[in-house]
N, C-alpha and C positions, 0 to 999 in steps of 0.2 A: 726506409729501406725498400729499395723494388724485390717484392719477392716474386716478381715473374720471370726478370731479367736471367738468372741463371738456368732454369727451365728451357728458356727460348734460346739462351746460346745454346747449351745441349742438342736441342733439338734442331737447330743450324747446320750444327757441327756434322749431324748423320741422319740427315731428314730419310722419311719415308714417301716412296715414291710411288704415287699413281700413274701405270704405264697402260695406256689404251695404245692402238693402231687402227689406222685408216684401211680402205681399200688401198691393195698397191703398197703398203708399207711392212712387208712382213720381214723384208732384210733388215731394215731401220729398227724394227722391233728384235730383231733377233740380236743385232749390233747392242742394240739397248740393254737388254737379258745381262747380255754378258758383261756390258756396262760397270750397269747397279752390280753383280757379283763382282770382278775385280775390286770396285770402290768398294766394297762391302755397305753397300748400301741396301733399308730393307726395301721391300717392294712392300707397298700396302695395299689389302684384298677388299678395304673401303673406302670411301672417299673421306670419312668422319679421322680416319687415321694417318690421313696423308698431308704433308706439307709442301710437295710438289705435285701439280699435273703435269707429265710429260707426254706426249700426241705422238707418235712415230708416223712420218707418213706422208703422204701428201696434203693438200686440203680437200676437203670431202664436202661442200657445202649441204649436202644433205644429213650430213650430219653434226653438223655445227649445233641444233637445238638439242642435241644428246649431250654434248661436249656441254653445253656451255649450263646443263643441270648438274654434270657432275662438279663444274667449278663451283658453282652456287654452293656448294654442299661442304665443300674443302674447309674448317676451323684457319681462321687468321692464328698468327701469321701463314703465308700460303705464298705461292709462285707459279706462274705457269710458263708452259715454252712449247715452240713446237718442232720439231725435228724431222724434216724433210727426206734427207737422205744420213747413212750411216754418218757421213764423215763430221757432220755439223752436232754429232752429239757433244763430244767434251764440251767444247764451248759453252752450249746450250746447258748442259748440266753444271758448269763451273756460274755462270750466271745466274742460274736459280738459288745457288747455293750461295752464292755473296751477295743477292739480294736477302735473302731469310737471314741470313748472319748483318747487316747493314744494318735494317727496319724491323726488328724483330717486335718490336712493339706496334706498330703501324695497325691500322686500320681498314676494315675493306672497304669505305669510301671513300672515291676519289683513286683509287689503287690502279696503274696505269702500268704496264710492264712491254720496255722494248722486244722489240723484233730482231734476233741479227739475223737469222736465216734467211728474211724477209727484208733487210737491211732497214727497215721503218719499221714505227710502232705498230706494237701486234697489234694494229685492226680489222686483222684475219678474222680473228676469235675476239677482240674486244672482253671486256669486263663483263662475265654473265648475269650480274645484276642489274647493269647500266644498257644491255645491248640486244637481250633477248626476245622483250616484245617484239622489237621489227624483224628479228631473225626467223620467227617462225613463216612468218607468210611466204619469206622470200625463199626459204628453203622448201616449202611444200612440194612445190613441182618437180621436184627431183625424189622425195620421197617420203608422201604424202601421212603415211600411218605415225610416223616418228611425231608428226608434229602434234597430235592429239595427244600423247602423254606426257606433253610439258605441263599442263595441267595452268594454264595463264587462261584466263576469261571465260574458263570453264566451272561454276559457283557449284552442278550437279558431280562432277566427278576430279578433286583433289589430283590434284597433278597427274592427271590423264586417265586415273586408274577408276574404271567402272565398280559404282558403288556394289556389293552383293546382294543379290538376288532370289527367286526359286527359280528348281526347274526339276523336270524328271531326270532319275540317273536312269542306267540301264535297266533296273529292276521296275520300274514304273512308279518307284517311291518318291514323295515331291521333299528337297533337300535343300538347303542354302545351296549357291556358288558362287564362286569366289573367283576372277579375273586375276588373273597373276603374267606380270610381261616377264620376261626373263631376255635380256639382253637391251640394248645392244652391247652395252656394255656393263661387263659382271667377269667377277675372274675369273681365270680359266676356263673363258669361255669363247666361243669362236666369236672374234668382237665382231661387229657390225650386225649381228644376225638377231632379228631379235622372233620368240618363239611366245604368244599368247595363250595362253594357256586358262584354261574355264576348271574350275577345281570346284569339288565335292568332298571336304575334308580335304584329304590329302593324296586321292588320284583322281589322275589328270581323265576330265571326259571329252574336251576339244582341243585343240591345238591350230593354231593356226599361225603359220610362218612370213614371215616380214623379211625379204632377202635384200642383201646392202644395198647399199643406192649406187649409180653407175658414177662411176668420174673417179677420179683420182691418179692413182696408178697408168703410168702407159707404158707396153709390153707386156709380153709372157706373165705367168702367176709364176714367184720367184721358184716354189718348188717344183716346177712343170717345166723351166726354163731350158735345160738342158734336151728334152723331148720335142721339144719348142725349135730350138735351133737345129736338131738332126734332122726332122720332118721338113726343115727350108732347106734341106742341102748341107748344112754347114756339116764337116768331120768332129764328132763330139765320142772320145774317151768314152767306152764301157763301165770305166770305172770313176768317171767324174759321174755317171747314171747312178751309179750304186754307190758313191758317195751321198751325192743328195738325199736319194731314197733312202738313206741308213741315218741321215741326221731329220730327215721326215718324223721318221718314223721315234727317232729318240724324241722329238719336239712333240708329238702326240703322246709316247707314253707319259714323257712328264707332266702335261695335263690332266689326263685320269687319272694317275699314279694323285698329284693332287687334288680331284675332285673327289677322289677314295680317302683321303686324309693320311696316305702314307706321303708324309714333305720331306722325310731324308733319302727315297727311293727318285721323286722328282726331281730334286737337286741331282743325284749322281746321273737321270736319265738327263738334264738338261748338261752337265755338265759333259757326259759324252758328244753331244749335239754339237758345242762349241767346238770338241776336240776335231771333229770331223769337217765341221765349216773350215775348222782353221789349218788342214789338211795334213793331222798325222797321220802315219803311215799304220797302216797292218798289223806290223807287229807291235806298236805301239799300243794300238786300241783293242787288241783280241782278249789280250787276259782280262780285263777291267767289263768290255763287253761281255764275255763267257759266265765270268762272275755273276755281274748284275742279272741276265736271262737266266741262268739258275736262280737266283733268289727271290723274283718276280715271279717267274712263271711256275716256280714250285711251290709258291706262297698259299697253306692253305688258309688263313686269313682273309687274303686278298681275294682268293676264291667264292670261299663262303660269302663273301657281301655282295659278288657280284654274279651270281651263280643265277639261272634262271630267268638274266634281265635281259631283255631286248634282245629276242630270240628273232634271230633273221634267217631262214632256209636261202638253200642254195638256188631252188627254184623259184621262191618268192623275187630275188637279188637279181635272177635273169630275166624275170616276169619287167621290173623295175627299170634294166639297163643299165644294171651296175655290172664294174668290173672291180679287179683289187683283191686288196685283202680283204675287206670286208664281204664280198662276195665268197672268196675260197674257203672263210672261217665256216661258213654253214652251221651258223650255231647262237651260243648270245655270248653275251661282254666277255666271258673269260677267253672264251675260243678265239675272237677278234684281238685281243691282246698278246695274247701266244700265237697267234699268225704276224702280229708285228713282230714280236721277239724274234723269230725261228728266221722275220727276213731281214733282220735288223745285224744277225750273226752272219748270216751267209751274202751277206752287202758287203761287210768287214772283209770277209776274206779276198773281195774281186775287184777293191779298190787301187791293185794297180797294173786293172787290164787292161792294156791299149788296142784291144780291138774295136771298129766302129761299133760306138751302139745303133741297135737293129731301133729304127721309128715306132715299131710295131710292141716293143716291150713297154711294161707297163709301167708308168710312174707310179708314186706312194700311193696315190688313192685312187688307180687302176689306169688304163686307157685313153687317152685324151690327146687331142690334137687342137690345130688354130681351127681349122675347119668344121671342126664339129664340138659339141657340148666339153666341156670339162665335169672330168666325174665327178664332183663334189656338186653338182646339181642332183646326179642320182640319190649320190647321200640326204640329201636336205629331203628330195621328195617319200623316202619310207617312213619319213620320221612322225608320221602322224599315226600312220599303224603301229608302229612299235610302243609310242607314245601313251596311245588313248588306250587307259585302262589301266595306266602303272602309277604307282607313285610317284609323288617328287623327286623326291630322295634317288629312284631309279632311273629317273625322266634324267636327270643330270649326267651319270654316269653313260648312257646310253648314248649322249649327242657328243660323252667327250668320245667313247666309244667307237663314232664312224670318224669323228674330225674331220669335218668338213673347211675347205679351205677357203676363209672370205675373198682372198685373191681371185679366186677359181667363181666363185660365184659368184662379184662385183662383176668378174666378163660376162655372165652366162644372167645377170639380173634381167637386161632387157630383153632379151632371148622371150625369160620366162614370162616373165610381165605380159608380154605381149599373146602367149601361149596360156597364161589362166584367163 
């Protein structure tokens, strides 16, 4: 009697889904989101739990030696795919799925999975067992740091990760540290970004930032989009601006809402996001919005965890070149959260102004034009002051806290590169 076989049809029938994005893919992932929720499909927060990799996005070759660790990691049976643009999802999703229901018992050698978005065999991404030695070298030059924590022909340091060491913390006392990457990809987290991190116990005393690698994506950063086309001339709705910015803004609480461990507050913030993408009306969205920013930003719970963390002044925020919310919060994580909320409500009510919007107002994560920086560079660059001297535990909250847009910074990478 196969006592696997029912196991694996089960797990067929409602696999768990590993969803990363690309530079350039946050429509695709957002299509995605809502995806897996309709199908009731779960999402899975590791690779060890998941039976599908699904990619939103474009192709990133700089990031191909990240992808193709997390395949490695996937338990058989496994499937992967990669979804370019929203519309290629079903498809893409219906064929991971009737392959894991076909091969359920299969093997991961020799494991070969078509391409239709690519209309050939994925050998985009290839087998990450079978493809990854040659994949690192050829990716380096687009983004050099990722390649060193594949951890392939490196005998001193286990899949990239620098053995622990001494050194002085701030007191002058000599302590282990501990190297810890966090990103590029990890959930709920701004993917592509990856943040190194030198630990002493359990706060952080270096940080050092790894910003996505250029390519992918071409055009505007999808939540910028709208500020993007008024600033070229085009006549863009007021309230298509404060639409956006109000599903921003849901799409960010739902991340720290889940990096805080409240996931029935996420789902309802993810699930307003969609309502907004998918363009209800006002009165639709006011009571259920109204609701939710009372229960959130009243929460003293939510409060007390986050209380204290990643204290950013106003004048630090201008010293920096930030704009936004994160700037007007003048404060730490709870402040930044109840400035989303409070713009997240009064977004709801102006979504059906048809006056032009002004270039000059600010999208989700402040001020930003083609011409100059997108703000989500400012975000990434406080992050080492806020950082160094908090715990882990804090260090998380704090980066879901500004949500920095990988869109926004895949533009603005060479920018910086070129400027550190």
């Amino acid at each position: 009697m196969d006592l696997t076989a029912l196991p694996l049809r089960a797990a067929a029938a409602r696999p768990h889904v590993l969803l990363v994005s690309t530079p350039g893919g946050t429509a695709t992932r957002l299509a995605a989101e809502r995806q897996l929720r309709l199908q009731d499909l779960p999402r899975a927060r590791t690779p060890a739990e998941a039976d599908i990799l699904l990619v939103a996005g474009p192709e990133c070759r700089g990031l191909r030696p990240a992808i193709d660790r997390l395949w490695q990691s996937l338990p058989a049976p496994r499937s992967r795919a990669c979804a370019d643009t929203p519309g290629a999802l079903p498809e893409v999703l219906a064929r991971c799925r009737a392959e894991l229901a076909a091969s359920p018992g299969r093997q991961h050698a020799g494991h070969r999975h078509e391409n239709p978005v690519g209309g050939g065999p994925d050998a985009e991404f290839g087998d990450g067992r079978d493809e990854h030695d040659g994949d690192d070298e050829d990716s380096g030059g687009g983004h050099g740091g990722h390649g060193g924590h594949g951890g392939h022909g490196d005998s001193e340091s286990p899949w990239g990760l620098p053995m622990a060491g001494q050194g002085e913390d701030r007191d002058g006392l000599l302590l282990d540290q501990l190297h810890v990457p966090l990103g590029p990809f990890l959930a709920d987290w701004p993917d592509a970004l990856t943040a190194r991190l030198t630990l002493q116990g359990d706060v952080v005393q270096r940080l050092e930032v790894e910003w996505p690698p250029v390519g992918g994506g071409v055009g505007p950063p999808f939540w910028g989009e709208p500020w993007a086309r008024a600033i070229a001339g085009e006549r863009v709705d007021a309230g298509e601006g404060a639409r956006r910015r109000a599903a921003a803004h849901a799409d960010s609480l739902g991340r720290l809402l889940a990096v805080a461990g409240w996931t029935g507050a996420a789902t309802t913030a993810r699930r307003l996001r969609d309502d907004l993408l998918d363009g209800a009306s006002s009165a639709e969205l006011r009571p259920g919005v109204r609701r939710f920013a009372r229960r959130v930003g009243r929460s003293r719970t939510l409060h007390w965890l986050t209380r204290g963390a990643g204290v950013l002044t106003a004048g630090a925020a201008q010293d920096a070149g930030m704009t936004g919310p994160a700037a007007r919060a003048d404060g730490d994580v709870p402040a930044r959260y109840r400035t989303w909320l409070a713009a997240l409500v009064r977004d709801v009510d102006r979504l059906a102004d048809r006056s032009p919007l002004d270039p000059a107002e600010e999208g989700p994560r402040g001020g930003g034009a083609p011409d100059g920086p997108w703000p989500s560079a400012a975000l990434v660059r406080v992050l080492p002051g806020l950082l160094e001297g908090a715990e882990l535990a804090a260090a998380r909250l704090v980066v879901a806290s500004l949500d920095p847009d990988p869109d926004e910074l895949a533009a603005v990478s060479g920018e910086v590169g070129a400027g550190d």
